[in-house]
C-alpha positions as CSV (number, residue, x, y, z in Angstrom):
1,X,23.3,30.3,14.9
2,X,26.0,28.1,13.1
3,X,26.2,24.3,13.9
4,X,25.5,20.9,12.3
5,X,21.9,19.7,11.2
6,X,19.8,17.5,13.7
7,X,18.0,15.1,12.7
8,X,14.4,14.6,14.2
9,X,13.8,11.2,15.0
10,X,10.5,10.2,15.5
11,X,9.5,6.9,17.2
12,X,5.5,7.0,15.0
13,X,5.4,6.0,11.9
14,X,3.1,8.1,10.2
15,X,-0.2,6.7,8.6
16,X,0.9,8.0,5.0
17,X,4.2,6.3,4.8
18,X,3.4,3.1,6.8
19,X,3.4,1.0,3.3
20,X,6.6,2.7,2.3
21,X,8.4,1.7,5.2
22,X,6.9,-1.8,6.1
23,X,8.1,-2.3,2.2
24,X,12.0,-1.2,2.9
25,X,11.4,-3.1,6.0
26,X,10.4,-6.4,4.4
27,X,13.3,-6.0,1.4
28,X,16.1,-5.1,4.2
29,X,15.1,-8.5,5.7
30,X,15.5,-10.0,2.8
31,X,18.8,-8.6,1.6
32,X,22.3,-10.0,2.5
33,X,22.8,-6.7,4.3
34,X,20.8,-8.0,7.0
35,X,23.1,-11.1,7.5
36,X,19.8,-13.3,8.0
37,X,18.4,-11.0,11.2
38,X,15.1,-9.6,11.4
39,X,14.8,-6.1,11.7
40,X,11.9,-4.3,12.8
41,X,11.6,-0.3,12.3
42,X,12.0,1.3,15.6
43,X,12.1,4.8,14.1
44,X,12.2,7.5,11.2
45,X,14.6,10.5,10.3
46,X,12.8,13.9,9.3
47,X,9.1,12.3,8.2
48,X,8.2,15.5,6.9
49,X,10.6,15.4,4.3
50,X,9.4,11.8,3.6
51,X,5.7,13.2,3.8
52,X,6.4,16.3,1.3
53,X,7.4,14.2,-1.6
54,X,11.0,13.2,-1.0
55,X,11.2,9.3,-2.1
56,X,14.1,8.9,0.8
57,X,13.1,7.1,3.9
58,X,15.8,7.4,7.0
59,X,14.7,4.2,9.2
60,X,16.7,3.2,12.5
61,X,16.0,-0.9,12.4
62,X,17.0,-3.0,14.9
63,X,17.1,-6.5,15.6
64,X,18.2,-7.4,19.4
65,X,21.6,-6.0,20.1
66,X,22.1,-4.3,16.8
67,X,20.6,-1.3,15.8
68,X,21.3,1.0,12.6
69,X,20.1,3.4,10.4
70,X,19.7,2.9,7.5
71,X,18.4,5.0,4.1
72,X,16.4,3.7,1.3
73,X,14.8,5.3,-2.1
74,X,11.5,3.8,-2.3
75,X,9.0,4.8,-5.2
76,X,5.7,3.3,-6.2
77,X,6.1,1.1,-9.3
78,X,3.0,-0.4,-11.3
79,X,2.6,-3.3,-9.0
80,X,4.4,-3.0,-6.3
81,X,7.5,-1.0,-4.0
82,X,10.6,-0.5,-5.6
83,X,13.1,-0.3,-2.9
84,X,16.8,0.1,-3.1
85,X,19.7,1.8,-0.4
86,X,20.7,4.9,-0.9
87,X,24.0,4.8,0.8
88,X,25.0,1.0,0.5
89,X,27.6,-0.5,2.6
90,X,30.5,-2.7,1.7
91,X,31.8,-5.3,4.0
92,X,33.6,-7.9,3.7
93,X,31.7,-11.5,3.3
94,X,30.5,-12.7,7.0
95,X,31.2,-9.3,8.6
96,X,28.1,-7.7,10.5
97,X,27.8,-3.5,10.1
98,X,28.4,-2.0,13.7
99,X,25.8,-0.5,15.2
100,X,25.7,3.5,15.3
101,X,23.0,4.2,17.2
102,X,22.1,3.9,20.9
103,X,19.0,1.3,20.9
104,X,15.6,2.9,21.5
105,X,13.9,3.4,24.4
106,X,11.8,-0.3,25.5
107,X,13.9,-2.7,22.6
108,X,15.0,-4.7,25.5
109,X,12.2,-5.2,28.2
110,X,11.2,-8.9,27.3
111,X,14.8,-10.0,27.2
112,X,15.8,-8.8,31.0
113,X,12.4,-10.2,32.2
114,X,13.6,-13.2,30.4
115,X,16.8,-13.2,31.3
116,X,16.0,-12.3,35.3
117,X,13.7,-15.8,35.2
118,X,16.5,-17.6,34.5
119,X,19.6,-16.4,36.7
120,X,19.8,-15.5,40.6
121,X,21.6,-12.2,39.3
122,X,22.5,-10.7,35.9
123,X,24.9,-8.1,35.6
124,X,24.5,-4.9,33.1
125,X,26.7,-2.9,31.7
126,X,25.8,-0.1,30.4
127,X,28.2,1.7,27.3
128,X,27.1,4.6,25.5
129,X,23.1,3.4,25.6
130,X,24.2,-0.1,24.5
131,X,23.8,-2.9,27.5
């Protein structure tokens, strides 16, 4: 059989690398790369990789309409998480990355119950997964 890799993406964080994570998590919010969002983790590349030593964590953040993945080297230091990208991006100063992925399953149920209590109609259109 001869074809490209696929990634498993898993929704669970796994016990074992929830302070890994939460600690890319916390420095992605923190970096310019998030262009002052807040991203929350909505899912993980390969854990068992992560799980079998590999210091790589492959995250999917997302923060409203914008979801991306996103892969960080994160080791334990003396003190604390040392995080850093693996694969940075370079944009050009005020420019937001485009999303590549579809948005998981549920990211948007509080908005359109939201949005629904405040119009007699709303319209959706769906593109790809995005809407």
């Amino acid at each position: 059989m001869t074809g490209a890799f696929v990634p498993q993406v898993s929704d669970t964080i796994p016990d074992m690398l929830a302070p890994r994570v939460e600690a890319a998590e916390a420095w992605f919010n923190h970096s310019t790369e998030a262009a002052g969002a807040v991203f929350k983790v909505t899912g993980i590349l390969d854990p068992v990789e992560a799980l079998q030593g590999s210091d790589e964590l492959r995250l999917i953040l997302c923060d409203g309409d914008r979801c991306e993945q996103r892969s960080f080297r994160v080791t334990e230091s003396s003190d604390a998480w040392e995080v850093t990208l693996s694969e940075p991006i370079f944009l050009p100063e005020g420019d937001n990355p485009q999303a590549d992925l579809d948005p998981p399953p549920g990211v948007r149920t509080g908005w359109l119950d939201k949005v629904m209590s405040q119009h007699a109609f709303v319209v959706l259109l769906f593109y790809r997964g995005f809407w």
